[in-house]
C-alpha positions in Angstrom: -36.1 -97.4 4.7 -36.2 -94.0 5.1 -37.5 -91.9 8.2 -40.3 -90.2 9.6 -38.7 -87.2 9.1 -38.3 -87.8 5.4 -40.2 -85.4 3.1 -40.3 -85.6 -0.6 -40.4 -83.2 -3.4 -43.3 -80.7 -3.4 -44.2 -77.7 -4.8 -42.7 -75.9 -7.8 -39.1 -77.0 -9.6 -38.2 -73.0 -9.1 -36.3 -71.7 -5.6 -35.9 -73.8 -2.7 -37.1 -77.6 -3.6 -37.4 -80.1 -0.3 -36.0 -83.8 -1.4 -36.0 -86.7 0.7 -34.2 -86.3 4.1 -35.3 -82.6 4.3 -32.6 -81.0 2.5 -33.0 -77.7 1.2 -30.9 -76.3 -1.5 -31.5 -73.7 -3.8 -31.6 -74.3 -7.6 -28.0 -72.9 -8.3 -26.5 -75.2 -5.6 -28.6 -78.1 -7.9 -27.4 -76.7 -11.1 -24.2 -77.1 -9.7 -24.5 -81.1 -8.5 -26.6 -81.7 -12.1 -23.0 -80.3 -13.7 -25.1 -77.8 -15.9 -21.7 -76.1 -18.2 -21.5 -72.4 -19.6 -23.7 -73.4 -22.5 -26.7 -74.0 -20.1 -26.7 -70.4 -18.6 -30.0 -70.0 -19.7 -31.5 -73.1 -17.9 -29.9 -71.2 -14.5 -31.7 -68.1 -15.5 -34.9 -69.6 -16.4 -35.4 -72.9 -14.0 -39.1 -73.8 -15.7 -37.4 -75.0 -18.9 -38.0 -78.3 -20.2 -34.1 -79.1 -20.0 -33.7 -78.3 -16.1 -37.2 -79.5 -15.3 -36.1 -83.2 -16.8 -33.0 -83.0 -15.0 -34.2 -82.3 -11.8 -37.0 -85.0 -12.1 -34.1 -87.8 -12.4 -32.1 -86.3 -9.7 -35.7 -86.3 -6.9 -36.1 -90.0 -8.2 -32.4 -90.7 -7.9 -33.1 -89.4 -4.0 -36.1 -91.3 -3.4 -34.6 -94.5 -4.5 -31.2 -94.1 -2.4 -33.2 -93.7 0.3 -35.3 -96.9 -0.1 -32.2 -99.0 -1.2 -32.0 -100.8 1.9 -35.2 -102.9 2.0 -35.8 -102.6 -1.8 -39.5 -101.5 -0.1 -41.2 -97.9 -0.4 -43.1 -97.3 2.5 -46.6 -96.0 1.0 -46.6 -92.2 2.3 -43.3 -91.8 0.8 -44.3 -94.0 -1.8 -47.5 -91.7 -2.6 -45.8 -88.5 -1.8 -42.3 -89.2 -4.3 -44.9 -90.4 -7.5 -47.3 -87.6 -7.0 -44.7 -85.1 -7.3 -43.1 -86.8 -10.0 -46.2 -87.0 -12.0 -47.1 -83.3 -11.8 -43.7 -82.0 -13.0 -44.4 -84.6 -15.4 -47.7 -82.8 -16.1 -45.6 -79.5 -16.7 -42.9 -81.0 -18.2 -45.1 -82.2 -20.7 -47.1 -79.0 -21.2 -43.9 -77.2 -22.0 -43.3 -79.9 -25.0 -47.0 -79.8 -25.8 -47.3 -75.8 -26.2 -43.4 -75.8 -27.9 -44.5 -78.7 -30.3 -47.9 -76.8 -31.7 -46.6 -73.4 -31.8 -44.0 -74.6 -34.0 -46.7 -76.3 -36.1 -48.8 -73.4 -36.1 -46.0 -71.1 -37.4 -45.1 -73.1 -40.1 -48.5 -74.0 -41.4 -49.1 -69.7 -40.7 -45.4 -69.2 -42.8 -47.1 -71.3 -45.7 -49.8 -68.8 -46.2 -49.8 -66.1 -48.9 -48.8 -63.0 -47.3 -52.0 -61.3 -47.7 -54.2 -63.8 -45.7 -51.3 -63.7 -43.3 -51.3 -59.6 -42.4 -54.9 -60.6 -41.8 -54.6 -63.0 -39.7 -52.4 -60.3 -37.9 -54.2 -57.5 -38.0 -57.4 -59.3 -36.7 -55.3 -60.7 -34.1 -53.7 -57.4 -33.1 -57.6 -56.0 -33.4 -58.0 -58.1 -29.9 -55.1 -57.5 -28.2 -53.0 -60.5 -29.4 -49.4 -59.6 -31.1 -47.4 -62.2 -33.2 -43.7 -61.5 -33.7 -43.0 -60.8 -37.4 -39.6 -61.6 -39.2 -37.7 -58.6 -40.7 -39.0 -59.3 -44.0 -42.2 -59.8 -43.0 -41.8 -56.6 -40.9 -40.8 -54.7 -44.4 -43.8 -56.0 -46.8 -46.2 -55.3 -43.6 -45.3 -51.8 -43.6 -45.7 -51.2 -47.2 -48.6 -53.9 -47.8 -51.4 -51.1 -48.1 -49.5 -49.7 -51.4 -48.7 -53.4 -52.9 -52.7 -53.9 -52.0 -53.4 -50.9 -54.5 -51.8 -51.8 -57.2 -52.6 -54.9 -57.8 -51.4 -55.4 -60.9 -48.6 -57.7 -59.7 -49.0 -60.6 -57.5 -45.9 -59.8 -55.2 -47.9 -58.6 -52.2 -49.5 -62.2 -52.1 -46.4 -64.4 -52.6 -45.8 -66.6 -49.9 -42.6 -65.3 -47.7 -41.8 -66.2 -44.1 -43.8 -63.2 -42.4 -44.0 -65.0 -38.8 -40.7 -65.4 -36.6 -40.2 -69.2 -35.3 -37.1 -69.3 -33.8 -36.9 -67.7 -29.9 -41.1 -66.9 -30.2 -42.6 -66.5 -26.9 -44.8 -69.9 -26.4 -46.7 -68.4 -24.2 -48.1 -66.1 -26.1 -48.9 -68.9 -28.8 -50.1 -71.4 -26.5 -52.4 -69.0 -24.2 -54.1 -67.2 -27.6 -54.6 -70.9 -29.6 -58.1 -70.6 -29.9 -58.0 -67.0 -31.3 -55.6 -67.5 -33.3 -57.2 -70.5 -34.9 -60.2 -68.5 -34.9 -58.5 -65.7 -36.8 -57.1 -68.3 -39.6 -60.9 -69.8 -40.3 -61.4 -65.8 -40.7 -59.0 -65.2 -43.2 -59.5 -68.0 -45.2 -63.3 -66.5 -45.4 -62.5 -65.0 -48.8 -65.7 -63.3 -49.3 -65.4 -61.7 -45.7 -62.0 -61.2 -46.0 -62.5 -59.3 -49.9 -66.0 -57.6 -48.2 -65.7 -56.7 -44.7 -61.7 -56.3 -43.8 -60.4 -55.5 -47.6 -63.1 -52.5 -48.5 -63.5 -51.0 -44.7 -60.5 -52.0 -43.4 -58.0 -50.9 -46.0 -59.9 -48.4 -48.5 -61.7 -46.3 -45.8 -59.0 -45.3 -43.9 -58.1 -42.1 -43.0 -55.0 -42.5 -45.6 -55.1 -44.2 -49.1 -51.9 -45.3 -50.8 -52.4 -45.7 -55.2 -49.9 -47.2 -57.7 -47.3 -47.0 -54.6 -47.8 -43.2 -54.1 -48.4 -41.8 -50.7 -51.6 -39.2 -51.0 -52.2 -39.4 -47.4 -52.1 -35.3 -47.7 -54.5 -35.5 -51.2 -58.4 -35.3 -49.9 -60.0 -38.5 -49.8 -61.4 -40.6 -52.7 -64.7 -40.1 -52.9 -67.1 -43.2 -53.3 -67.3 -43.7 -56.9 -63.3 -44.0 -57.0 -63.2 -46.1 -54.0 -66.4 -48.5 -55.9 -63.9 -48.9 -58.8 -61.0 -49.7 -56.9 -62.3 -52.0 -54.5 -63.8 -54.3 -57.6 -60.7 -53.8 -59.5 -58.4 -55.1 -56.6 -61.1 -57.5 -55.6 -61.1 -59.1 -58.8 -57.4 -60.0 -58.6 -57.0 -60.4 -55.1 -59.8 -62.7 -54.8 -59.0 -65.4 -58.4 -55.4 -65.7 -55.8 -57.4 -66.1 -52.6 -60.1 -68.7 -53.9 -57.1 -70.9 -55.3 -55.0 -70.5 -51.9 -58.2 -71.3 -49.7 -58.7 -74.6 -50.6 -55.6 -75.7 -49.9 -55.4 -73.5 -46.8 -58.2 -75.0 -45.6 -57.0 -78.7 -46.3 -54.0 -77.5 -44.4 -55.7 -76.3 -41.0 -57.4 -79.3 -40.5 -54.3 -81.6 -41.0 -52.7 -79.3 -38.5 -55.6 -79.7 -36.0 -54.8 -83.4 -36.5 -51.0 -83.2 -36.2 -51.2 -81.0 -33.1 -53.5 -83.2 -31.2 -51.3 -86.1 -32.6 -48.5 -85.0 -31.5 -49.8 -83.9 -28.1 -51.2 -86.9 -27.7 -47.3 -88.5 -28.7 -45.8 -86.1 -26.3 -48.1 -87.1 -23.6 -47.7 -91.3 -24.4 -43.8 -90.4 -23.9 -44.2 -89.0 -20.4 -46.7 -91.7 -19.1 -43.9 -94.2 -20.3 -41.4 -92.0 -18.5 -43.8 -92.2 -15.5 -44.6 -96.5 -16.2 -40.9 -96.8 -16.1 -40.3 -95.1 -12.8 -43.3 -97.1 -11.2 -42.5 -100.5 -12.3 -38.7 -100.4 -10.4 -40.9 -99.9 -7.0 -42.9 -101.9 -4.4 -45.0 -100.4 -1.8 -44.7 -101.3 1.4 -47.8 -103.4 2.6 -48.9 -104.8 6.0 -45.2 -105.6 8.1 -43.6 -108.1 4.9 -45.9 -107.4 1.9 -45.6 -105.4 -1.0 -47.6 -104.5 -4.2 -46.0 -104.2 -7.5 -47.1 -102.8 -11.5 -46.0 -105.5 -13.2 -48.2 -104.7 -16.4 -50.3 -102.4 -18.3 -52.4 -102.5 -21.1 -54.6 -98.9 -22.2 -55.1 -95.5 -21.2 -57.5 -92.8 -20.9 -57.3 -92.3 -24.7 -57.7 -95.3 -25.4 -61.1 -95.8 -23.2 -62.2 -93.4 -25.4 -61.1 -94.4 -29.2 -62.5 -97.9 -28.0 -65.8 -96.0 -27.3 -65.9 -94.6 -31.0 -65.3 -97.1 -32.6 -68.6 -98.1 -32.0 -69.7 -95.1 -34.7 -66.1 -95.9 -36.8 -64.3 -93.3 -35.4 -61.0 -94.5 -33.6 -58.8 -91.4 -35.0 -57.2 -89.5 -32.1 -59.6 -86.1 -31.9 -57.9 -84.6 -28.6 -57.2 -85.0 -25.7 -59.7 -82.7 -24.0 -62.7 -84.6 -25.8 -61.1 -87.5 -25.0 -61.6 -86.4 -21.3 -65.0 -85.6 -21.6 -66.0 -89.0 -23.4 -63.8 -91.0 -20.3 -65.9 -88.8 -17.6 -69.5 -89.7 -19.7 -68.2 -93.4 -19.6 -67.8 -93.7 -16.1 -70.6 -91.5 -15.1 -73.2 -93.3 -17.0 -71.9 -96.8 -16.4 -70.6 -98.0 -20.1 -68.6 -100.8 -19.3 -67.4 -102.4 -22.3 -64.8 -99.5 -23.1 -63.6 -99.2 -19.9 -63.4 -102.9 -19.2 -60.6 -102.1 -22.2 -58.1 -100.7 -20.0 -56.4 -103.4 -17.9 -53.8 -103.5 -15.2 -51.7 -106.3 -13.5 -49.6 -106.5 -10.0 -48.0 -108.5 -7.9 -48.8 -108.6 -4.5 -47.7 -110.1 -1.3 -49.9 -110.4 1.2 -51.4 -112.5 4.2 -54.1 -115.0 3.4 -57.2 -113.9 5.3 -56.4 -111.0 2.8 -56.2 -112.9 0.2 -58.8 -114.8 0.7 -61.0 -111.5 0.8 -59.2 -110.5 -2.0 -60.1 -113.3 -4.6 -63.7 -112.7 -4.4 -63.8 -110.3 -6.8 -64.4 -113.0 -9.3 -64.2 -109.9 -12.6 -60.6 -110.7 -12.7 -57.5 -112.8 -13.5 -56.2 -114.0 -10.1 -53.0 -116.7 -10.1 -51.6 -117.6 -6.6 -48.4 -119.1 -5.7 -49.1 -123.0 -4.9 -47.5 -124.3 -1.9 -48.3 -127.3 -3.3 -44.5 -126.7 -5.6 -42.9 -124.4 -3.7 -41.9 -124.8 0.3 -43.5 -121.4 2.7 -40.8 -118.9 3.8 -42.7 -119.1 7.3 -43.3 -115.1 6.9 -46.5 -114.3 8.8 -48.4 -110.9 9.2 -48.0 -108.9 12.9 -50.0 -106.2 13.5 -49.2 -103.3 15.2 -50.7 -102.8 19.2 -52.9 -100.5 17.9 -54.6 -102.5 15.4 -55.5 -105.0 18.7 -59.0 -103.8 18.9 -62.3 -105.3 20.7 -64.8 -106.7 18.6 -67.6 -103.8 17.6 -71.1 -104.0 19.0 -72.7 -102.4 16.4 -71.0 -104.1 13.2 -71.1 -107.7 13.2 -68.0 -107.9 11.0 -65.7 -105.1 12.1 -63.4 -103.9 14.7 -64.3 -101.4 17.6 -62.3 -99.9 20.3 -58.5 -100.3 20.9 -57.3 -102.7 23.8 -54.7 -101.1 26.0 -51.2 -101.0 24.5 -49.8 -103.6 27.6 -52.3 -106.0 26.8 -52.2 -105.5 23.2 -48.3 -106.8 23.2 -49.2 -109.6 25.6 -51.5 -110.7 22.5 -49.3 -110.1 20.1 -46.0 -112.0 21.6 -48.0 -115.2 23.1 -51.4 -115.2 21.4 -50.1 -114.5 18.3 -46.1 -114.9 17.9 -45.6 -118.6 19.8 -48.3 -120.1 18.0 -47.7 -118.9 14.4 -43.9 -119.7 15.4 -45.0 -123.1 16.6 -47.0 -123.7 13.3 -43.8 -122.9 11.5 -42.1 -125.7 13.1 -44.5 -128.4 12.7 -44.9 -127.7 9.1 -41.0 -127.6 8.5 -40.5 -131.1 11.1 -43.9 -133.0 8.8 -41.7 -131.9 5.3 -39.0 -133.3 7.1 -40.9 -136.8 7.9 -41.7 -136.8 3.9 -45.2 -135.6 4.3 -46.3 -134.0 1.0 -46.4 -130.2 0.6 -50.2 -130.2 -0.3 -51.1 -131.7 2.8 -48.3 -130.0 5.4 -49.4 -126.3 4.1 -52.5 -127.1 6.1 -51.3 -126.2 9.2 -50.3 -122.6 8.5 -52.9 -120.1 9.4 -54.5 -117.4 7.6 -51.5 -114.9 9.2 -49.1 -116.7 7.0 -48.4 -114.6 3.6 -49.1 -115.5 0.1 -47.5 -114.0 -3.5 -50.4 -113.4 -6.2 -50.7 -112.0 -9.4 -53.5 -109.9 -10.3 -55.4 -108.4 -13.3 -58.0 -106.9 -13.4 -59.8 -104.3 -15.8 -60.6 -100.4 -15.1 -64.5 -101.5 -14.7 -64.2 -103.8 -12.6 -61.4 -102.2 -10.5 -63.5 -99.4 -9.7 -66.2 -101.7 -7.9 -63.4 -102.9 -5.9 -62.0 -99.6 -4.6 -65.5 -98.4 -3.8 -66.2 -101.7 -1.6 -62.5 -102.5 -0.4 -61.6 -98.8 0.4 -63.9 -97.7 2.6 -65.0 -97.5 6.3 -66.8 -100.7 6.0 -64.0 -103.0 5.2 -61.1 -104.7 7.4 -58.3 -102.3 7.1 -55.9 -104.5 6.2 -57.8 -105.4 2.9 -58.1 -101.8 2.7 -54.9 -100.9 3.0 -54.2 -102.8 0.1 -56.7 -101.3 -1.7 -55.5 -97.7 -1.1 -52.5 -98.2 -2.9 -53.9 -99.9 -6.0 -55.8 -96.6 -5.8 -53.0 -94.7 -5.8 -51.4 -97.0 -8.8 -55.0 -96.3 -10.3 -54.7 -92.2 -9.9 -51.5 -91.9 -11.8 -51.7 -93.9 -14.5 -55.6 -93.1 -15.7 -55.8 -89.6 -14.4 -59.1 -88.8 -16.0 -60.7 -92.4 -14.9 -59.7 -91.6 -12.0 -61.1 -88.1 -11.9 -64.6 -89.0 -12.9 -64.6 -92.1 -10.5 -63.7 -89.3 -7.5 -66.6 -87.9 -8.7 -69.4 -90.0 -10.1 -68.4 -93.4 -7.9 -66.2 -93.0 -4.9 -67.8 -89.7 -3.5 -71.2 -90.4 -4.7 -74.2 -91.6 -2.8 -77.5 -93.9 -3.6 -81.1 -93.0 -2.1 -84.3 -95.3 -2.1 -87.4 -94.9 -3.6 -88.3 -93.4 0.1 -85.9 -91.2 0.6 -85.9 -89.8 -2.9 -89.3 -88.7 -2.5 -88.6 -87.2 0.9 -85.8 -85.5 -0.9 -87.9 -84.3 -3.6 -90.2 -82.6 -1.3 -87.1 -80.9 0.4 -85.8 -79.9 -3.4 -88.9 -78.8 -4.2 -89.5 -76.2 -1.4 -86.2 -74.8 -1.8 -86.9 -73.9 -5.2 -90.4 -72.2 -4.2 -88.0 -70.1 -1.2 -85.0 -69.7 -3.4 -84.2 -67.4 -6.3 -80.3 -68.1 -6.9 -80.5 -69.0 -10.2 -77.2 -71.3 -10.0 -78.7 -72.9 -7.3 -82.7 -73.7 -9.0 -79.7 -75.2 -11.9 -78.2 -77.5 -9.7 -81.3 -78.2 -7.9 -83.1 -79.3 -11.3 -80.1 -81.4 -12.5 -80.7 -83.6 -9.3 -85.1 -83.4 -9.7 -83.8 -84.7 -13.1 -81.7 -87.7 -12.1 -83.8 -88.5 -9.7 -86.8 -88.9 -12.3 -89.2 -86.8 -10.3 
């Protein structure tokens, strides 16, 4: 079990990384221990690569399961602290992959384009500030492309070469510009603007004009009537190519809308498995003896939201960011049926007054292990001293102040200890007579643990974190409940999100205090000219019906 003094892995995978037992070591000295050869200079020079990142990831989880070898038993801060680290270089990990996988895409669906759409797709791009890299060749026909454009006789200035360089591209540049650069695709593939607005003011207007491959940049312009019979000249041939290329062009960008999102979606289904993989060889500690274990999982955020479509025939995967928005409008306006899609199962050990609090939530699949066939352990829940507390005066049902710590054990050992002990040994000497299980179990209290296995769907799982985790409830039921909540957080991130938001922080008024609120509202508006502010104060008039 490892310390208090244990720390996990925080922060970024770059320069000094704390893993469990507070060692610092710099990424070389790691390089080193991950036996990283010559051929992996590059990882050492640039430690945010998908290769080191990976690598790193399975030596912090090699760490944090050394140090919980003993008892087989993560103890929950450790437990909470290890799997939110790992998740979020997971995040990154799986960005990297993401923004690698589409720009790869991108530059081969961009490589399949004549080259005249392409040096317009560049030159809009470089228009605002955005610079693709350009192979040699495509380098070479760039630089000459305003002569080829001129004498259009031939088609050579629209065959399709490999003008954009794929192999060592920045990513970056690809993955922070997407949106423009899909943008400046949908442009060129506008013939008519292309042919109208980029071919005639763009190319024929400026300062210099290139004919039949002749430089007359020192000639005086051409004066309109020769630029007229140009432009319809070139536009005629340039445009029969164009119109046939579009169409396909078109067809092309929206299968590689779909295969980007696809294969983002892919990348992202691989790291969650990574991530369901690492979670399903733990147990978090609960209570003194208990634990809670993913033993199954059915569903995702994604698939919250395909479920949703398919109620208007749409299950295709659209992306992930819609996806995210459609999860967040299904929790916040209460559709159930989608997210009662999702489901996840545990195992969980616990005591039975917990239990027995436990089972109430009557939306799920509950099986518990029958004494009736299998002889108790005799394992039996002992709080800690300062859970000993007096009974509250103001809340029927809860706890209030602590008893002092020397009293506190006195309860514990002989109030607690002896008779649980003694309850033990009754049950084992009535087996031993030949009583029956199903009637000996009576005598064990509700300290006593129990095994159960639970399922229970997203829906229904986010009532029971709203009631079980909070103020109001015992704490060992609630203790419970914070880890499902953790389990919860990492595996439905964007469920989770909008349940922070729309569930677990949010608050209920009555038809009283609405209207008391409304008058408040309303007289801040009248005193009030922030214009965010009247916004946020009118979504709420607006929810509130008034």
């Amino acid at each position: 079990m490892a310390n208090e003094d244990t720390k996990v892995i925080e922060g970024e995978v770059t320069g000094n990384i704390t893993f469990l037992g507070g060692e610092n070591k710099a990424f070389d000295e790691y390089a080193s221990i991950l036996d990283l050869n010559e051929k992996d200079e590059a990882v050492k020079k640039n430690p945010l690569s998908i290769f080191s990142v990976g690598k790193l990831l399975d030596f912090a989880w090699n760490e944090v399961s050394a140090a919980t070898q003993e008892d087989e038993v993560m103890d929950f801060d450790v437990a909470a602290g290890a799997m939110r680290a790992y998740k979020t270089h997971l995040d990154k990990y799986h960005k990297a992959e993401s923004d690698e996988f589409k720009t790869l895409m991108l530059l081969l669906y961009l490589n399949k384009l004549s080259a005249w759409i392409g040096f317009c797709i560049y030159d809009y791009l470089k228009d605002d500030g955005v610079v693709l890299e350009l192979t040699n060749e495509g380098q070479d026909i760039y630089d000459t492309r305003l002569s080829q454009a001129m004498s259009m006789e031939t088609q050579e200035s629209i065959a399709i070469v490999n003008i954009f360089k794929i192999e060592d591209v920045d990513c970056e540049v690809y993955s922070k510009n997407m949106e423009k650069i899909l943008d400046a695709i949908l442009y060129a593939l506008n013939s008519e603007r292309v042919l109208n607005s980029y071919f005639y003011d763009g190319v024929l207007k400026k300062a210099y004009v290139f004919y039949d491959g002749k430089d007359i940049v020192d000639e005086p312009p051409l004066d309109e009537d020769e630029i007229s019979i140009l432009y319809r000249k070139n536009k005629r041939i340039l445009g029969q190519v164009l119109m046939l290329d579009r169409e396909n062009s078109l067809h092309g960008l929206t299968q590689l809308k779909l295969t980007m999102e696809a294969g983002n979606y892919l990348i992202k289904v691989q790291k969650r498995n990574e991530l369901i993989k690492r979670l399903e060889t733990i147990k978090i500690r609960h209570l003194d003896k208990g634990y809670v274990k993913l033993i199954n999982l059915m569903g995702d955020d994604s698939f919250a939201a395909r479920f949703a479509r398919s109620s208007y025939d749409k299950t295709d995967i659209i992306s992930l960011a819609k996806d995210r928005n459609l999860v967040n409008r299904l929790v916040r306006d209460r559709h159930t049926s989608s997210l009662e899609a999702c489901q996840i199962a545990f195992e969980i050990k616990t005591c039975m007054m917990v239990r027995d609090q436990h089972v109430r939530h009557r939306m799920s699949s509950i099986n518990i292990q029958s004494n009736r066939y299998t002889k108790h352990d005799g394992e039996y829940y002992v709080p800690r001293t300062t859970r000993i507390k007096r009974q509250s005066k103001t809340n029927k049902q809860g706890s209030g102040e602590t008893i002092r710590e020397e009293i506190a054990e006195n309860i514990i050992s002989d109030l607690m200890v002896k008779p649980l002990d003694d309850a033990y040994a009754k049950y084992q000497t009535m087996l031993a007579y030949g009583v029956t299980r199903e009637l000996a179990r009576g005598i064990l209290g509700s300290a006593f643990y129990s095994k159960i296995s639970w399922t229970i769907d997203t829906h229904n799982l986010m009532h029971y974190l709203k009631l079980r985790n909070s103020e109001e409830a015992q704490e060992e039921i609630r203790e419970l409940a914070q880890i499902v909540e953790l389990y919860f957080e990492l595996l439905f991130p964007d469920m989770y999100d909008s349940y922070s938001e729309n569930i677990k922080e949010a608050i209920t008024f009555s038809r009283t205090e609405a209207s008391v609120l409304k008058d408040m509202l309303n007289y801040f508006v009248i005193n009030n000219t922030e214009e965010k502010d009247k916004k946020v104060i009118n979504a709420i008039l607006k929810k509130l019906k008034i």
